[in-house]
C-alpha positions as CSV (number, residue, x, y, z in Angstrom):
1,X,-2.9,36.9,5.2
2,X,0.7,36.0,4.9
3,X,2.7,36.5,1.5
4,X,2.8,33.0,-0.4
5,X,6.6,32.7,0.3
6,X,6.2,33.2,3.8
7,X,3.4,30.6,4.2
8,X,5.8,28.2,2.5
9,X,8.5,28.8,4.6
10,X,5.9,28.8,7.8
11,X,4.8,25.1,6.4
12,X,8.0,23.4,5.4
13,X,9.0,22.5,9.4
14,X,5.5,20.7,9.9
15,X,6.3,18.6,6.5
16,X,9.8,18.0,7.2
17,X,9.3,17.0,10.6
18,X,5.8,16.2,11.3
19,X,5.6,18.7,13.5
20,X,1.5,19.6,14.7
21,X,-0.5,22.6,13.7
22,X,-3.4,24.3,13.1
23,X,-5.4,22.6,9.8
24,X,-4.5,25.9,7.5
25,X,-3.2,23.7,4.2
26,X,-6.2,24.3,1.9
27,X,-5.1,26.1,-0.6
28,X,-2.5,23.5,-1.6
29,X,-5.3,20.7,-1.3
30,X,-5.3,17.9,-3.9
31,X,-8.4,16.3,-2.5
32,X,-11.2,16.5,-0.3
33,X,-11.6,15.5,3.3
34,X,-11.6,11.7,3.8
35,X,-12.7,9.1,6.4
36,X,-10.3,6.6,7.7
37,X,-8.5,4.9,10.6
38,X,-4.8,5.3,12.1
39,X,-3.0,3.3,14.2
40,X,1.1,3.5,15.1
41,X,3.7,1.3,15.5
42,X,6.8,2.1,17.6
43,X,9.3,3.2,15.8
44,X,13.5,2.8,16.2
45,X,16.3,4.6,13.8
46,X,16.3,1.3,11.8
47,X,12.6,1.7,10.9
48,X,13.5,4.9,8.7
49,X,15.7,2.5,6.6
50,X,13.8,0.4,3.7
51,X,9.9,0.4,3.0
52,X,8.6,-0.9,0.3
53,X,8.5,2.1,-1.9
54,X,12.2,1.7,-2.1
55,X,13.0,5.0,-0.7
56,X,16.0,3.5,1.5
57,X,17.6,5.2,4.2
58,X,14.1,7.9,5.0
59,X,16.5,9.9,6.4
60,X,18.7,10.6,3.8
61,X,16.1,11.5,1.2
62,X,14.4,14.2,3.4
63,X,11.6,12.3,5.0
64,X,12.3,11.1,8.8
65,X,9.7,10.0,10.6
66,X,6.9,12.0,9.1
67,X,5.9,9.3,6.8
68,X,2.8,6.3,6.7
69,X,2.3,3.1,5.6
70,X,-0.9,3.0,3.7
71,X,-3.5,0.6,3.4
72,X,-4.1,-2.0,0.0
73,X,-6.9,0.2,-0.7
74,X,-4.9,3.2,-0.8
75,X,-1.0,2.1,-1.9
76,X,-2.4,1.5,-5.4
77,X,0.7,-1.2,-5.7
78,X,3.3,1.1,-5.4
79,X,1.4,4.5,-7.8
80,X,0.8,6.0,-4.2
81,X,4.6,6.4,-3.0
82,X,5.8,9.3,-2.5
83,X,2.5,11.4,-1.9
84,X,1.8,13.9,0.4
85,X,-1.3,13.6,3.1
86,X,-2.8,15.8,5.4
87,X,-3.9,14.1,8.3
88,X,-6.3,14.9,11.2
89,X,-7.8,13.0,14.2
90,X,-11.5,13.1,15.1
91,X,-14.5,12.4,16.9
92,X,-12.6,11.1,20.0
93,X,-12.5,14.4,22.4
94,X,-10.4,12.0,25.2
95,X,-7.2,11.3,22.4
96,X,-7.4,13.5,19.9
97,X,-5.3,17.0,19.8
98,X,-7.3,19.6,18.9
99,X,-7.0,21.8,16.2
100,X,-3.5,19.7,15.4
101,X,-2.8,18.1,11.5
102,X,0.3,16.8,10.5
103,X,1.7,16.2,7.0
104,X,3.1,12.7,6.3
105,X,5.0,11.4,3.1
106,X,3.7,7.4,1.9
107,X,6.5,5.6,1.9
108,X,5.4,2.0,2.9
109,X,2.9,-0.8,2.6
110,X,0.7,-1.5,5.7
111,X,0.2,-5.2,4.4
112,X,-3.3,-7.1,4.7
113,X,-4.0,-9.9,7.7
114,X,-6.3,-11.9,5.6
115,X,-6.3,-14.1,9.1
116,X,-8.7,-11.3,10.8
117,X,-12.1,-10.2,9.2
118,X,-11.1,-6.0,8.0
119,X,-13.8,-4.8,11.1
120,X,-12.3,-6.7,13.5
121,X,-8.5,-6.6,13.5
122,X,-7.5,-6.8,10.0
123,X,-7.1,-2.8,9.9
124,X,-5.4,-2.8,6.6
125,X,-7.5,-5.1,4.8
126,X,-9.1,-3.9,1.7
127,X,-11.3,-2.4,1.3
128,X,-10.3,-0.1,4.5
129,X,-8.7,3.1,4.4
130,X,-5.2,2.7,7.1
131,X,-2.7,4.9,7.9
132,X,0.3,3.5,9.9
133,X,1.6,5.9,11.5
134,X,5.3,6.2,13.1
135,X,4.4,7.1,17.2
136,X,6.9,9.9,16.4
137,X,3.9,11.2,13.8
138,X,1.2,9.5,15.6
139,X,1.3,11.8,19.1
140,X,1.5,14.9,16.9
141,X,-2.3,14.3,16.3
142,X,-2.9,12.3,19.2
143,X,-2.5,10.6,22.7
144,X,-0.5,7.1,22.3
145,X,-3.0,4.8,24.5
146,X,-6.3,5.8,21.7
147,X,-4.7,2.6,19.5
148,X,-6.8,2.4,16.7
149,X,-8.2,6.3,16.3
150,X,-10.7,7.7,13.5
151,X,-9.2,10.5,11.5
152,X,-9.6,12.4,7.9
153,X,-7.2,12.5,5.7
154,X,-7.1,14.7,2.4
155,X,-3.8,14.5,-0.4
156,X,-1.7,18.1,-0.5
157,X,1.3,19.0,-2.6
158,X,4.3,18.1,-1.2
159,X,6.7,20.8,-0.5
160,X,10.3,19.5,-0.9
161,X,13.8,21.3,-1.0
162,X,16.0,20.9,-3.9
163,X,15.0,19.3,-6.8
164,X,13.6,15.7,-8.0
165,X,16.5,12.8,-7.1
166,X,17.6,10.2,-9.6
167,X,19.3,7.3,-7.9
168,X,20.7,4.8,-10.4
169,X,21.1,1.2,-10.0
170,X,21.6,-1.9,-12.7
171,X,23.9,-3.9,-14.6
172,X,24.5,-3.9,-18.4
173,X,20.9,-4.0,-20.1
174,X,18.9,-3.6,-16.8
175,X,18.8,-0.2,-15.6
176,X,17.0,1.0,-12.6
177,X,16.5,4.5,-11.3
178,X,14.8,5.5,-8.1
179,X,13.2,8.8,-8.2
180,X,12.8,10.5,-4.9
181,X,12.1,14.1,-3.4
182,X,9.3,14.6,-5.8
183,X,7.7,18.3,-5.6
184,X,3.8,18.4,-6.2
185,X,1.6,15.7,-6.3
186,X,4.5,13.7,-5.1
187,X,4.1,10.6,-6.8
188,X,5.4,9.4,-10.2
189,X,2.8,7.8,-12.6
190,X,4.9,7.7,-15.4
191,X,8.6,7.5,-16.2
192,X,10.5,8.4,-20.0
193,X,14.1,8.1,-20.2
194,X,16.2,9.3,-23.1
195,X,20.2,8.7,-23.9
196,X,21.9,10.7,-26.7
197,X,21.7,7.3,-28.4
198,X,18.0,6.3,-28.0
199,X,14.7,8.4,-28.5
200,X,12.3,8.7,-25.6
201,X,11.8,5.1,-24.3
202,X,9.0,4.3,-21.4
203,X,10.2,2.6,-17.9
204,X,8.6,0.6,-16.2
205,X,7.7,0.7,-12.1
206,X,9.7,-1.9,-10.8
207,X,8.0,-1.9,-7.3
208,X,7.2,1.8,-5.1
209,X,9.4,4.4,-7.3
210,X,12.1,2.3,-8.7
211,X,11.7,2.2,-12.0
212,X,13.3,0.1,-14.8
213,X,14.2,-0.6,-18.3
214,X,16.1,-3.5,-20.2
215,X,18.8,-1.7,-22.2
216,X,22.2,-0.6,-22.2
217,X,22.0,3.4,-20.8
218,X,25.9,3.2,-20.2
219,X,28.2,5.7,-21.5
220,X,25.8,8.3,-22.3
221,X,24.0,11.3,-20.5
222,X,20.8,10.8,-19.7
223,X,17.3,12.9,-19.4
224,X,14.4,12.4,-18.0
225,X,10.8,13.2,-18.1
226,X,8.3,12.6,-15.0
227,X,4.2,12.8,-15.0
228,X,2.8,12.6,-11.7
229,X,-1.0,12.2,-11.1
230,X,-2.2,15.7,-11.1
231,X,-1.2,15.7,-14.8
232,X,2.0,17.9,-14.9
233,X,4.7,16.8,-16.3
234,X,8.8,17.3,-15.7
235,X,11.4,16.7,-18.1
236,X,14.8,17.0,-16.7
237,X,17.5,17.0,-19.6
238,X,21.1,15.1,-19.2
239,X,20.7,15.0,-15.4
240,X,22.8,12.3,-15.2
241,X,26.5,12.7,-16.9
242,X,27.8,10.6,-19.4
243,X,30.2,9.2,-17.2
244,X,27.6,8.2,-14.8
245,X,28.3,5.6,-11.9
246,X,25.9,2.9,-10.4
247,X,24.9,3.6,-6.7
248,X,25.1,7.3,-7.4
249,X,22.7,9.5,-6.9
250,X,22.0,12.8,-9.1
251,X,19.6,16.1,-9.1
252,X,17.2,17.2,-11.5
253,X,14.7,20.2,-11.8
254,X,11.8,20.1,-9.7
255,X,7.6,20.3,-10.2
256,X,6.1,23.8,-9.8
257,X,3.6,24.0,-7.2
């Protein structure tokens, strides 16, 4: 078996890029095996720009075009963004790859068509489970002309280089930060920030992972501290500078896996 480090570096293409391979991602499984759908849409360089986890330019912030749009049932309002997912196509011998998974970051909404019953067209209805795919992911698992294909899905840590991301946004006494490249679970549940001048004070999710807070933060360095859903949490102290500018965007620690 290969030495942990090697099996990282083996894995981080496949997540980076959604690149196919053999179902071998077990031992960094944060769930079991689920049943769902997937379907793709056709996807252009503007489609990895915006989302409404508030991620922005996909590129950018390490993702690409190995990302989803999940389902009501699954986006959890936001609580889901940023989460890795293994991803696997089955039952269809014709379409299906075999032996092929990919790993996909949630970064959008796959919204509801309350026009269509959810068994008969309305594929991200609740309470369905929906991946939408980029085609760019989708054919990793796949042939383009199955449409609508069965496939299991299980949550894995995500396995990101560098550390978390703290963009910051606002003006005066609102402050907004969105927190990206998350190690781990992936996801951000809850959000403490803390200037020289304030104790620990909660933020709230603003929508996906921009979170805010209505008070002055300016002039002062700021920490920090991160709980995602697998109960770890990550306190990154004075990440930001005190002469901190909005629209920048600054590095923290990152989650242990």
């Amino acid at each position: 078996m290969a030495p942990p480090l090697l099996l990282a570096l083996l894995l981080l293409p496949a997540l980076a890029a959604g690149h196919q391979h053999p179902s071998s991602y077990g031992s960094s499984a944060l769930s079991e095996w689920r049943n769902a759908k997937a379907s793709y849409y056709a996807a252009d360089p503007e489609d990895a720009i915006g989302g409404a986890c508030g991620f922005g330019d996909l590129g950018k912030h390490g993702y690409g075009m190995a990302t989803v749009g999940l389902s009501t049932a699954l986006f959890e309002r936001g609580a889901a963004c940023g989460g890795c997912y293994e991803v696997k196509c089955v039952e269809d011998l014709k379409y299906c790859l075999p032996g092929t998974s990919i790993i996909v970051t949630a970064t959008n909404f796959c919204a509801p068509n309350y026009g269509l019953p959810a068994d008969a067209g309305g594929h991200c209805n609740p309470p369905n489970h929906h991946f939408l795919l980029p085609i760019q992911a989708f054919e990793k698992i796949a042939l383009w002309k199955a449409g609508v294909m069965p496939i299991q899905y299980r949550r894995v840590k995500c396995l990101r280089e560098g550390g978390v991301r703290f963009s910051v946004n606002g003006r005066h006494f609102f402050f907004t930060v969105l927190i990206s490249n998350v190690g781990g679970a992936g996801d951000v549940k809850l959000v403490k920030i803390k200037g020289i001048e304030t104790g620990w004070l909660s933020m709230g999710r603003n929508w996906g992972q921009v979170w805010h807070i209505n008070c002055d933060m300016r002039g002062q360095p700021l920490s920090f501290e991160l709980s995602s859903s697998d109960g770890k949490t990550l306190t990154s102290f004075n990440v930001v500078p005190k002469d901190w500018e909005y629209g920048k965007t600054y590095t923290g620690k990152q989650f242990l896996l």
